[in-house]
DSSP file (Angstrom, degrees, kcal/mol; ACC not computed):
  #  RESIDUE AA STRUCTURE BP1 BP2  ACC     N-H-->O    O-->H-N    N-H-->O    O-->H-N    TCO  KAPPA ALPHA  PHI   PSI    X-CA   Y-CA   Z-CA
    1    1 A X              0   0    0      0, 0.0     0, 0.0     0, 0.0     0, 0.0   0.000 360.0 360.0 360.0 124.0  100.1  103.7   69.1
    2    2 A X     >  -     0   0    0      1,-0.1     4,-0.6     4,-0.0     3,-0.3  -0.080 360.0 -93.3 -73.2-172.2   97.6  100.8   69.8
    3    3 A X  H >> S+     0   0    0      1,-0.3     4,-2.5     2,-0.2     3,-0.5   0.941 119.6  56.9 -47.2 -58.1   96.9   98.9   72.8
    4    4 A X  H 34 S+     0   0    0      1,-0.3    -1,-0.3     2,-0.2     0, 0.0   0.777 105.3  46.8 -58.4 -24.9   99.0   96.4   72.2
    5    5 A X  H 34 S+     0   0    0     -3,-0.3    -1,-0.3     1,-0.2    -2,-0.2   0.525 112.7  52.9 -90.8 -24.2  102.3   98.4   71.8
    6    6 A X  H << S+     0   0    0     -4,-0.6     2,-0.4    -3,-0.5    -2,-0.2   0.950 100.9  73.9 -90.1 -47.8  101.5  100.4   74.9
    7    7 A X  S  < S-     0   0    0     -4,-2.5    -1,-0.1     1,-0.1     3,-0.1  -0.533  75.2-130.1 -70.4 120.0  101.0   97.3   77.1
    8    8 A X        -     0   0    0     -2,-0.4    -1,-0.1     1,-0.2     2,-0.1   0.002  50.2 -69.9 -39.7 166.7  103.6   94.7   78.5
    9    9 A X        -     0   0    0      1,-0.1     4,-0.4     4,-0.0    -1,-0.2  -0.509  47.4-125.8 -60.2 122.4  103.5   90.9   78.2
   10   10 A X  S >  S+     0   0    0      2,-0.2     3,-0.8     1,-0.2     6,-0.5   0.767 113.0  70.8 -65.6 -21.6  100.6   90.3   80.5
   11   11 A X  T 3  S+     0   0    0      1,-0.3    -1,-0.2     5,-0.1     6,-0.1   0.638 104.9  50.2 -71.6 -15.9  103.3   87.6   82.5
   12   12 A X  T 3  S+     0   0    0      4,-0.1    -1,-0.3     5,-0.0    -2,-0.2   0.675  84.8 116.8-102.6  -6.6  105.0   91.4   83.4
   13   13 A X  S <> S-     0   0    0     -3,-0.8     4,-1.9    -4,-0.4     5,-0.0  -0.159  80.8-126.5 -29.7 141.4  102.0   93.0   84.6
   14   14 A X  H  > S+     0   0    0      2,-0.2     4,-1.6     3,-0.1     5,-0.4   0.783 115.0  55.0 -55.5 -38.9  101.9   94.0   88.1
   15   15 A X  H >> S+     0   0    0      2,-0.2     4,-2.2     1,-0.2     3,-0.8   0.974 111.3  44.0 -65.9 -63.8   98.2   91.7   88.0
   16   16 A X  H 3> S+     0   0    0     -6,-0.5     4,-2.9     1,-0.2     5,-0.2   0.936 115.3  47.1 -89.1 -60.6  100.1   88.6   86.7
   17   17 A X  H 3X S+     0   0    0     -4,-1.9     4,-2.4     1,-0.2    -1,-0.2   0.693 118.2  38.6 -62.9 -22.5  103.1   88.9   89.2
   18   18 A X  H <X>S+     0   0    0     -4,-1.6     4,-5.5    -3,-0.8     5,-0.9   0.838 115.3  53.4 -85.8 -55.0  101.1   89.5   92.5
   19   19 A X  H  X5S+     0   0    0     -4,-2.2     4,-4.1    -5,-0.4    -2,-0.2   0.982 119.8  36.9 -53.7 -40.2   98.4   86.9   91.2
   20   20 A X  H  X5S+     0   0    0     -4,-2.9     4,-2.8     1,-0.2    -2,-0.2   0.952 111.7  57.3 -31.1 -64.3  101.8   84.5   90.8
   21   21 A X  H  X5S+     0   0    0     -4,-2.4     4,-1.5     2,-0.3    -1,-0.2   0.746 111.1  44.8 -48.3 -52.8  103.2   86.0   93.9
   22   22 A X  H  X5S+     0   0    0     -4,-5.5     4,-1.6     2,-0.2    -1,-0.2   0.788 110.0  53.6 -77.8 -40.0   99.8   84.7   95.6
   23   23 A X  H >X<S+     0   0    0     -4,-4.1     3,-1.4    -5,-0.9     4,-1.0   0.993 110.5  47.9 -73.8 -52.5   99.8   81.4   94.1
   24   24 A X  H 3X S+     0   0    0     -4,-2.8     4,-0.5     1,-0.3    -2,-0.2   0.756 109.5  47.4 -48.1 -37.7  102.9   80.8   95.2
   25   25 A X  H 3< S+     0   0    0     -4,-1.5    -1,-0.3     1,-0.2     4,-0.2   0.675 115.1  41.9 -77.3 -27.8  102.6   81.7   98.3
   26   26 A X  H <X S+     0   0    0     -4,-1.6     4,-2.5    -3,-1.4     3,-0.2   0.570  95.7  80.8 -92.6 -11.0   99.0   79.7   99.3
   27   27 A X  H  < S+     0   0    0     -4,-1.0     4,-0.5     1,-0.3    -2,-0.1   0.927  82.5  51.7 -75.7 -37.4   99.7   76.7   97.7
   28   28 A X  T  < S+     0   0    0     -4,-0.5     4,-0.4     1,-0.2    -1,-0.3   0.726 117.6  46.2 -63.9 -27.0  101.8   75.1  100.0
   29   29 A X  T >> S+     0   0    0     -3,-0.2     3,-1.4    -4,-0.2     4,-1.2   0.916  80.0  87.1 -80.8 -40.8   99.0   75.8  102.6
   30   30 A X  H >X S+     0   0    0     -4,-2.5     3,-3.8     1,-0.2     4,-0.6   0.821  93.9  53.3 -37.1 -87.5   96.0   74.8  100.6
   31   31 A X  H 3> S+     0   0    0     -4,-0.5     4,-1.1     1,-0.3    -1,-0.2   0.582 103.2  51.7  20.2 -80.0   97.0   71.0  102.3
   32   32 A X  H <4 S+     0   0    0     -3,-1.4    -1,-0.3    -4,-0.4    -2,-0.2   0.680 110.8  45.4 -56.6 -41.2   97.0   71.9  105.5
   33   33 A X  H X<>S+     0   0    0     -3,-3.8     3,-1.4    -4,-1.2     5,-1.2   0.932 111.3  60.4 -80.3 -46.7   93.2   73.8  105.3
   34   34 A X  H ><5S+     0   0    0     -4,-0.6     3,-1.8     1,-0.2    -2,-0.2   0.803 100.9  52.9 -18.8 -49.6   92.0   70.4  103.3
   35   35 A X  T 3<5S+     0   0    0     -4,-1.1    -1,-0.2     1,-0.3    -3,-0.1   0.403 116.2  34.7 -76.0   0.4   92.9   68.3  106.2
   36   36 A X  T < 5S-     0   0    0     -3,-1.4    -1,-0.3     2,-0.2    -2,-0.2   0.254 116.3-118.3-134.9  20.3   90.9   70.3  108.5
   37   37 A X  T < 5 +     0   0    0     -3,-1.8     2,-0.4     1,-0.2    -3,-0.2   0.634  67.2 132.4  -2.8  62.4   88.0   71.0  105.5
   38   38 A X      < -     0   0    0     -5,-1.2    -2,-0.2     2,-0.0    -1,-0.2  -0.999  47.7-147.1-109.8 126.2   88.3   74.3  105.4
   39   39 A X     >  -     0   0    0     -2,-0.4     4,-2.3    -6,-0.1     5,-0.1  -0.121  34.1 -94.5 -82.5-178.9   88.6   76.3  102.3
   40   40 A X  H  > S+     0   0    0      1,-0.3     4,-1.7     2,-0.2     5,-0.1   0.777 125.9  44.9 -80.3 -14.7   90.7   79.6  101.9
   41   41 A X  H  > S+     0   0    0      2,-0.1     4,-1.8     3,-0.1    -1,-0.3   0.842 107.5  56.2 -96.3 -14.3   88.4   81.9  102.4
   42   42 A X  H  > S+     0   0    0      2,-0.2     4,-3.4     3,-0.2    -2,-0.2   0.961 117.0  48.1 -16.2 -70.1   86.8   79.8  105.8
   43   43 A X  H  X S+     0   0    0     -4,-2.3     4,-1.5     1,-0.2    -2,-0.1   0.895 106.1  52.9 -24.5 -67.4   91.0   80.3  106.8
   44   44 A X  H  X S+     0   0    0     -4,-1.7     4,-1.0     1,-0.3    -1,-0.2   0.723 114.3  41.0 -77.2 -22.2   90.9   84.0  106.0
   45   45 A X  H >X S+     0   0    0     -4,-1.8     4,-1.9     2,-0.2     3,-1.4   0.995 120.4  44.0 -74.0 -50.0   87.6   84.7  108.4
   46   46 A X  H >X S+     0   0    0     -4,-3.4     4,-2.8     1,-0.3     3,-1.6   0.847 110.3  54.9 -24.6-105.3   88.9   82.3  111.3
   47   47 A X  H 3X S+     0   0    0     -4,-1.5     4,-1.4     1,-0.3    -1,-0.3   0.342 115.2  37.3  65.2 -93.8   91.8   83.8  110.7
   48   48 A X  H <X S+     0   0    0     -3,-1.4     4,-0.7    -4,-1.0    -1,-0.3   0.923 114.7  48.1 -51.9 -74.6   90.1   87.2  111.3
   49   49 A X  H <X S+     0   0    0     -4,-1.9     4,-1.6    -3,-1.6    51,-0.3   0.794 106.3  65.0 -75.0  -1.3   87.8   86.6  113.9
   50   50 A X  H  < S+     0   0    0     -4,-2.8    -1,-0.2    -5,-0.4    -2,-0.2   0.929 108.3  35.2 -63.5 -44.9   90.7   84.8  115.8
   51   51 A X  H  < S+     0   0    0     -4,-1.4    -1,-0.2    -5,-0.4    -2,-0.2   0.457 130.5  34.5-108.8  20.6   93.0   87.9  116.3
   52   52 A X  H  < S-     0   0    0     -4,-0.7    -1,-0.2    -3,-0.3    -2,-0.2   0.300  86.5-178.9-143.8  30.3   89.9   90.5  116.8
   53   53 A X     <  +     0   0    0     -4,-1.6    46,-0.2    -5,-0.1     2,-0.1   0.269  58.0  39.3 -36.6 151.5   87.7   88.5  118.4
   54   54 A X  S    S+     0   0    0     44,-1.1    45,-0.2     1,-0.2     2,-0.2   0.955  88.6 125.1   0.8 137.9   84.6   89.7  119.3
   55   55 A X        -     0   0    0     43,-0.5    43,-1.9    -2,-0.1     2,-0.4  -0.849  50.9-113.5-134.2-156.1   84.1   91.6  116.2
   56   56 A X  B >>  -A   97   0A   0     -2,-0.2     3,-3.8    41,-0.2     4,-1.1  -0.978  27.5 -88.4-149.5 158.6   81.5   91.6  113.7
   57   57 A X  H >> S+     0   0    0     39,-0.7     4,-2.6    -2,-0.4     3,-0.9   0.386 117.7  44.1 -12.8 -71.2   80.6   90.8  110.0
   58   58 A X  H 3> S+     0   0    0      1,-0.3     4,-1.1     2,-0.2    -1,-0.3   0.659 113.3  48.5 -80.1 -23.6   81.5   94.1  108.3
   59   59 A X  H <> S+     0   0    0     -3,-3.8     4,-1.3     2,-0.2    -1,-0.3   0.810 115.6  48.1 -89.7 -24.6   84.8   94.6  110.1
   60   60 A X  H XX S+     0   0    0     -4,-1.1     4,-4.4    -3,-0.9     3,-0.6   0.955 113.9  46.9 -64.9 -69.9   85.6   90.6  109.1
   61   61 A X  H >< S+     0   0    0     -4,-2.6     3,-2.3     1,-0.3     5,-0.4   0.666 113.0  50.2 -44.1 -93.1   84.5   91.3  105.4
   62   62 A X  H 3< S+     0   0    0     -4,-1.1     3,-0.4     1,-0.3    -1,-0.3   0.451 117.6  34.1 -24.8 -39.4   86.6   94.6  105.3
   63   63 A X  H << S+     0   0    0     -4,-1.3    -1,-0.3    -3,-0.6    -2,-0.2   0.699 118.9  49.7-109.6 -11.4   90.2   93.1  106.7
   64   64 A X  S << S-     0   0    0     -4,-4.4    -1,-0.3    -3,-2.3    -2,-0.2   0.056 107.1-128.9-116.1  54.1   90.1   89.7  105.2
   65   65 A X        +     0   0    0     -3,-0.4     2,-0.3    -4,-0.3    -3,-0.2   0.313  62.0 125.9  82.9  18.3   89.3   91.0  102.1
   66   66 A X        -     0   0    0     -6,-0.5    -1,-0.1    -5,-0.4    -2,-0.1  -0.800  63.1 -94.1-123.1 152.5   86.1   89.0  101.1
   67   67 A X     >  -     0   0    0     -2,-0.3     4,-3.2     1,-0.1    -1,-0.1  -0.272  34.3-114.9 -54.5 144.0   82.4   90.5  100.0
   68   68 A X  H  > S+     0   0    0      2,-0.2     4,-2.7     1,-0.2    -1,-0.1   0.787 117.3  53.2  -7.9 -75.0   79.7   90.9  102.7
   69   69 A X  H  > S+     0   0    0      2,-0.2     4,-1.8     3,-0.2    -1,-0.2   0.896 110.1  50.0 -33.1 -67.3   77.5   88.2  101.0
   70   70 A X  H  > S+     0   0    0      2,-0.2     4,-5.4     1,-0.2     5,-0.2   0.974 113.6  45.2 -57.9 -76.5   80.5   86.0  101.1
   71   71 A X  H  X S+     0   0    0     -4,-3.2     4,-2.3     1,-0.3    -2,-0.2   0.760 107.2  51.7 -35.1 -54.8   81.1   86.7  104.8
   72   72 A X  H  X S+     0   0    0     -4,-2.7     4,-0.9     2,-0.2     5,-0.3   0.979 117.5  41.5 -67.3 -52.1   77.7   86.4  106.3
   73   73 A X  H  X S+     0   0    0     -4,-1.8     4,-1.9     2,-0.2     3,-0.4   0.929 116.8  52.4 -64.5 -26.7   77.3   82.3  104.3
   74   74 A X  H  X S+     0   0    0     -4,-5.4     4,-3.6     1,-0.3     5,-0.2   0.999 112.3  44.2 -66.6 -47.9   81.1   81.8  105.4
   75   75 A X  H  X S+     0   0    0     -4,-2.3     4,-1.8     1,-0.3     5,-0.3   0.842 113.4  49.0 -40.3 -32.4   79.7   82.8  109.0
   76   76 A X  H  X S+     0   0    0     -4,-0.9     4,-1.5    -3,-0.4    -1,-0.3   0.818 112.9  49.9 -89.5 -26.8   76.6   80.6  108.6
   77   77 A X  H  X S+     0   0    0     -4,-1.9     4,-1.6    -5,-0.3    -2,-0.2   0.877 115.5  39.2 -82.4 -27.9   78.8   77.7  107.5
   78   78 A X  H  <>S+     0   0    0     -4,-3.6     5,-3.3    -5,-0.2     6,-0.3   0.863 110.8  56.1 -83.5 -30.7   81.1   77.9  110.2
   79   79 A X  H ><5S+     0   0    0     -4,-1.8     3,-1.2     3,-0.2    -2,-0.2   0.802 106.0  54.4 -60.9 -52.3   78.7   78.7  112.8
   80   80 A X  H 3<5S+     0   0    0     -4,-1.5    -2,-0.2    -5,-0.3    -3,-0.1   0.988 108.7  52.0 -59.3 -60.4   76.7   75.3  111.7
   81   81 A X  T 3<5S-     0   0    0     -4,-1.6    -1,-0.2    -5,-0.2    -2,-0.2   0.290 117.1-109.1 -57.3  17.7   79.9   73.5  112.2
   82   82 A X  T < 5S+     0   0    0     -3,-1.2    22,-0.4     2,-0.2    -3,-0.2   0.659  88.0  99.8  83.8   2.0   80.8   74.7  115.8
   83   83 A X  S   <S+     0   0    0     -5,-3.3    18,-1.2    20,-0.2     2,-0.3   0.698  71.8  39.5-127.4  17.2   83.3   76.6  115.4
   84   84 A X  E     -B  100   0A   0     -6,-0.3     2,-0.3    16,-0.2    16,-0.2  -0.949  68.2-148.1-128.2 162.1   82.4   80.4  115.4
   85   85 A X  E     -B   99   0A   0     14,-5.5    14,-0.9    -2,-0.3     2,-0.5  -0.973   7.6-151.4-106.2 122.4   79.7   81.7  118.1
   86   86 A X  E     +B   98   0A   0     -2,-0.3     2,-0.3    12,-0.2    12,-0.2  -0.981  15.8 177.0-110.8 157.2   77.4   84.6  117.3
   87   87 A X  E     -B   97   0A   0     10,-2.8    10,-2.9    -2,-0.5    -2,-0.0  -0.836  34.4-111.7-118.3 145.8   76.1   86.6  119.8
   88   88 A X  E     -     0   0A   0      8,-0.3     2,-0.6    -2,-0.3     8,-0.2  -0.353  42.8-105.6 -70.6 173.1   74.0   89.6  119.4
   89   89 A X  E >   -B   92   0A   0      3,-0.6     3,-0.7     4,-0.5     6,-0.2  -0.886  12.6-147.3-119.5 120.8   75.8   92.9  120.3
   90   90 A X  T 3  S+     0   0    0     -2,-0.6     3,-0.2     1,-0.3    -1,-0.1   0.715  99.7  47.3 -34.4 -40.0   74.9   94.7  123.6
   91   91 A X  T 3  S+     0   0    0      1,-0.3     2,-0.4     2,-0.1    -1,-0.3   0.838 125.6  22.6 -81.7 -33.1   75.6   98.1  121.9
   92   92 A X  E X   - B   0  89A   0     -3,-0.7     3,-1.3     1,-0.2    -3,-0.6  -0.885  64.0-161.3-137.6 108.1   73.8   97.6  118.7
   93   93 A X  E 3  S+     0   0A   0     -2,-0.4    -4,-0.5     1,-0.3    -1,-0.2   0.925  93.4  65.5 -55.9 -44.8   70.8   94.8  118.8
   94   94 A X  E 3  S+     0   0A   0     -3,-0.1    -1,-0.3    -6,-0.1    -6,-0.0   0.508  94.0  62.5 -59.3 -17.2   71.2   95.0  115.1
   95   95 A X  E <   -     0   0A   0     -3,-1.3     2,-0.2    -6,-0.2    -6,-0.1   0.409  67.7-153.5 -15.0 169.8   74.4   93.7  115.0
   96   96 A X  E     -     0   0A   0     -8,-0.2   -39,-0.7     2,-0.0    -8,-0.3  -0.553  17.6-134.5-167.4 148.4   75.4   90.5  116.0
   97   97 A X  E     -AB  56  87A   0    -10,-2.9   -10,-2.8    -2,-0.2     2,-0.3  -0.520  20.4-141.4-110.6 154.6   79.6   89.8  117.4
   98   98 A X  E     + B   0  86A   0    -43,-1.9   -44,-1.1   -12,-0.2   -43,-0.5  -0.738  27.1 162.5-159.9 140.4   81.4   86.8  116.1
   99   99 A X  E     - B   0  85A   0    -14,-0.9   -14,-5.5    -2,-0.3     2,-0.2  -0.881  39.5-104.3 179.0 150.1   83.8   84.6  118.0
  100  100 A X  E     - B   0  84A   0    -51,-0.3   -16,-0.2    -2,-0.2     2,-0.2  -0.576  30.9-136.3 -89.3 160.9   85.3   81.3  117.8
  101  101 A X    >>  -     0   0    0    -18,-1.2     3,-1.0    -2,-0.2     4,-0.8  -0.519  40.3 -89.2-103.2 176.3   83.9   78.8  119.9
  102  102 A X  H >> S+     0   0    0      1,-0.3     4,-4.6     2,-0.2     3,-1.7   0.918 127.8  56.6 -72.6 -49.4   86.4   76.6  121.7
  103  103 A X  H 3> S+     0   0    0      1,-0.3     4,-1.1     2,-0.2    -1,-0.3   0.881 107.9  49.8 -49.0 -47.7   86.4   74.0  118.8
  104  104 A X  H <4 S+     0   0    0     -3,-1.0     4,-0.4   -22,-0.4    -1,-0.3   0.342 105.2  59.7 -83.4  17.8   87.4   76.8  116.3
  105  105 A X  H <X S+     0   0    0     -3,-1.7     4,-2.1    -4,-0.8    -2,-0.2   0.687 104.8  46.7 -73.2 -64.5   90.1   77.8  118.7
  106  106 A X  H  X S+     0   0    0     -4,-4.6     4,-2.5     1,-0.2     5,-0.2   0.965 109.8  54.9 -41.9 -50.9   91.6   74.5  118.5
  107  107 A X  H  X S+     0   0    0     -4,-1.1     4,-1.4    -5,-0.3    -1,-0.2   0.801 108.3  46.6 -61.4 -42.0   91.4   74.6  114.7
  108  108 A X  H >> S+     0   0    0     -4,-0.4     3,-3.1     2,-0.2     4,-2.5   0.986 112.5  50.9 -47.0 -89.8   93.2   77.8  114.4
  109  109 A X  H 3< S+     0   0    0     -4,-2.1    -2,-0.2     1,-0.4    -1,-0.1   0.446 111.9  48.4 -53.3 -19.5   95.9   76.8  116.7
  110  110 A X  H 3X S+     0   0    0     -4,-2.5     4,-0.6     2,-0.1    -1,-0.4   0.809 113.7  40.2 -37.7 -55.3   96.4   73.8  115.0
  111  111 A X  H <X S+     0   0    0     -3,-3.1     4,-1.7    -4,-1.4    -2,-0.2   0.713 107.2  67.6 -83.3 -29.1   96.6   74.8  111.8
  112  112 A X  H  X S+     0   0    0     -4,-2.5     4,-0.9     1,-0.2    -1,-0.2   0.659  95.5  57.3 -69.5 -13.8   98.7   77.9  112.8
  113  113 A X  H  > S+     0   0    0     -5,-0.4     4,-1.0     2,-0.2     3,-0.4   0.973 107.6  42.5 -79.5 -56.3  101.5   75.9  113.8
  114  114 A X  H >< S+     0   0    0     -4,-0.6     3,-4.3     2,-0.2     2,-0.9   0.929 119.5  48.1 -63.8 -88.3  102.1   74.2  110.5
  115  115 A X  H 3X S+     0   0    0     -4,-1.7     4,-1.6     1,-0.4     3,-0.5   0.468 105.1  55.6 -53.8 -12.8  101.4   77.6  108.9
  116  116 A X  H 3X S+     0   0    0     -4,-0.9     4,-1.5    -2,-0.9    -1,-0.4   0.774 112.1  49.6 -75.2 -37.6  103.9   79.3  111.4
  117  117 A X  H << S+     0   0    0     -3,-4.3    -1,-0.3    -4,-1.0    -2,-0.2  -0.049 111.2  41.7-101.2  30.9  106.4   76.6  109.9
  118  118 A X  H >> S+     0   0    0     -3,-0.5     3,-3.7    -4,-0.2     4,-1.0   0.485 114.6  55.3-135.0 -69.8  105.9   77.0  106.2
  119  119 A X  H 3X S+     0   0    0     -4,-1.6     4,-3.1     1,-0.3     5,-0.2   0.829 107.6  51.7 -45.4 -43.1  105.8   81.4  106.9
  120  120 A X  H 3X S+     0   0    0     -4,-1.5     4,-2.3     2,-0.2    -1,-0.3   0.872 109.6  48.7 -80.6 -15.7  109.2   80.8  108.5
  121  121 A X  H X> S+     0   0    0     -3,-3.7     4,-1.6     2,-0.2     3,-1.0   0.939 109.0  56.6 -73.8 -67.5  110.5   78.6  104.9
  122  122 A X  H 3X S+     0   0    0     -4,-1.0     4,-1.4     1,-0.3     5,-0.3   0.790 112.9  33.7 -59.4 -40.1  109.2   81.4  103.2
  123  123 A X  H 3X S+     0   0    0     -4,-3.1     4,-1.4    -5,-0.2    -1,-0.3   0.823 117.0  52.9 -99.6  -1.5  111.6   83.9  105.2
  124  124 A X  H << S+     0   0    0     -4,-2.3    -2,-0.2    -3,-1.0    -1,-0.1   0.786 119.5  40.5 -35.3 -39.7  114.5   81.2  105.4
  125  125 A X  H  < S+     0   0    0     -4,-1.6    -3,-0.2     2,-0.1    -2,-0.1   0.871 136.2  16.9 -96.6 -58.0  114.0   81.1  101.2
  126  126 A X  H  < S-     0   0    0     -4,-1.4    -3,-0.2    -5,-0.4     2,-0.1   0.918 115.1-102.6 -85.3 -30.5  113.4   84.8  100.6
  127  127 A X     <  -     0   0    0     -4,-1.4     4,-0.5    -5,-0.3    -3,-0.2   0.142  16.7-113.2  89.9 159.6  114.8   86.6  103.9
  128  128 A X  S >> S+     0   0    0      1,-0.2     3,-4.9     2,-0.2     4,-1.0   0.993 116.9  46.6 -74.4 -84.2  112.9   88.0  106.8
  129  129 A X  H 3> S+     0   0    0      1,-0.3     4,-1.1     2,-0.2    -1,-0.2   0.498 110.2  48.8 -41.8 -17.1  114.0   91.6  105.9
  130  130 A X  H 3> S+     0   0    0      2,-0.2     4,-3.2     3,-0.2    -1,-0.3   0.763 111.9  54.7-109.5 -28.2  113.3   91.3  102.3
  131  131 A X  H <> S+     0   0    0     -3,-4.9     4,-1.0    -4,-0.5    -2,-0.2   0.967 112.4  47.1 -57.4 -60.0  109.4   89.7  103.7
  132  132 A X  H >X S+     0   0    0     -4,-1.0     3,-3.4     2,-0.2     4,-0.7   0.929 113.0  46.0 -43.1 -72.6  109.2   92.7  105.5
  133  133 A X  H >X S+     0   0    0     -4,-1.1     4,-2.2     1,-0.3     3,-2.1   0.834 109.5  53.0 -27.9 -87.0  110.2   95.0  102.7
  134  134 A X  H 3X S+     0   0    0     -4,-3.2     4,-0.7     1,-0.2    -1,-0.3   0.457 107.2  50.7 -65.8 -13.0  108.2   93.6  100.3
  135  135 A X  H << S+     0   0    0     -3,-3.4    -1,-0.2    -4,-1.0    -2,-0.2   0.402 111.0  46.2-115.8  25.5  104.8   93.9  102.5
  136  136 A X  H XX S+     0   0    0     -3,-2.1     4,-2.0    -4,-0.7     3,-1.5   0.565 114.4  58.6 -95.2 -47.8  105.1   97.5  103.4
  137  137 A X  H 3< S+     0   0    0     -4,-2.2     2,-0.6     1,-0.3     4,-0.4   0.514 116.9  30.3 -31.9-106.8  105.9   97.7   99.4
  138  138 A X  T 3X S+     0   0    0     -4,-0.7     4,-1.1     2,-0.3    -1,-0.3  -0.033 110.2  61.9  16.6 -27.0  103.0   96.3   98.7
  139  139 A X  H X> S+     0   0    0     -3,-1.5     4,-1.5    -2,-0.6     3,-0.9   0.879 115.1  44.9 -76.6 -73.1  100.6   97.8  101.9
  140  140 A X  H 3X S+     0   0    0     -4,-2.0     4,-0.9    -3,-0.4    -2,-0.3   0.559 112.2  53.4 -74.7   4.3  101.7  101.7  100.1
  141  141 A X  H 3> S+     0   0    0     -5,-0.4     4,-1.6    -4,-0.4    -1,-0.3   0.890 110.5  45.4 -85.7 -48.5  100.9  100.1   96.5
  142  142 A X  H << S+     0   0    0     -4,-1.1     4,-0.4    -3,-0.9    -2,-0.2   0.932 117.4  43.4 -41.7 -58.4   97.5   99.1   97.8
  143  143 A X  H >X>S+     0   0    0     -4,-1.5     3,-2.2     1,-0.2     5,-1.3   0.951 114.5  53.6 -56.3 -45.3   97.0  102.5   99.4
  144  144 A X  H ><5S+     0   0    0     -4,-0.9     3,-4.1     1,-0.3    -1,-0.2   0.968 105.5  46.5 -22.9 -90.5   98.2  104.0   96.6
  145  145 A X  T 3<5S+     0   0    0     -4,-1.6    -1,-0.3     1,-0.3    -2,-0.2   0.439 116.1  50.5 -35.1 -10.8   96.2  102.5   94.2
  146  146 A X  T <45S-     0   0    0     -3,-2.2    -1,-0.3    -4,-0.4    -2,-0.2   0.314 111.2-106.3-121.7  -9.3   93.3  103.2   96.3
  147  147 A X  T <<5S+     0   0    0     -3,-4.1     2,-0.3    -4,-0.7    -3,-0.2   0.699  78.4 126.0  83.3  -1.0   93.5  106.6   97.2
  148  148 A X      <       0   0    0     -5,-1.3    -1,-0.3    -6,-0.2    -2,-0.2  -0.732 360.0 360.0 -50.9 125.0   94.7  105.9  101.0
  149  149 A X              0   0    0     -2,-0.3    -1,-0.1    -3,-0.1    -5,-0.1   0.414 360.0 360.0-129.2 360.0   97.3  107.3  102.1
């Protein structure tokens, strides 16, 4: 049996439905970071350093899901615009601890309000319970898939 006969229509792939699943789901937002010129991964560090504030580069790259590389210029870019602070870290000079400065406080809490109202269309449209469902689904295919359990 070849490839092709073993493999679904790539539009039934788990990769095509999740990548769907993701456009659908960002698109409505994309808007909403434009208007504050911030791109999505800008969002996804804010974002980050917002709801573990201090923390620092590697623990940012690791939970919003973006390279290292990536993380340290988004840091330099935000940092240049005001709105994250870094500080070196007391425990480790080598380090240095990430926080938004009051100006990316605002920005967040702005923008989390329109995005609090689009998350709550999204469980009005799909259901809460079924939102839930589907991102523990989806947490234990990641682990899975990763060798986490």
């Amino acid at each position: 049996m070849d490839a092709e006969e073993q493999l679904p229509p790539f539009e039934e792939t788990i990769s095509a439905v999740l990548i769907a699943a993701n456009e659908g789901v960002i698109a409505p937002l994309r808007p909403v970071l434009r208007k504050h010129n911030i791109t999505e991964p800008q969002w996804r560090v804010m974002r980050v350093v917002n709801d573990r504030w201090p923390t620092h580069a590697t623990e940012i790259a690791q939970i919003s899901q973006l390279r290292a590389p990536s993380v340290t210029r988004i840091l330099k870019e935000l940092d240049e615009r005001g709105l994250v602070v870094r500080e070196a870290d007391s425990g480790d000079r080598r380090r240095r601890l990430v926080s938004l400065s009051d100006a990316g406080r605002r920005l967040v809490n702005t923008t989390s309000q329109v995005m609090v109202g689009i998350l709550d269309e999204y469980a009005h449209l799909f259901g809460a319970r079924r939102l839930v469902r589907l991102s523990e689904e989806l947490k234990a295919l990641s682990a899975a898939v990763s060798g986490v359990e």
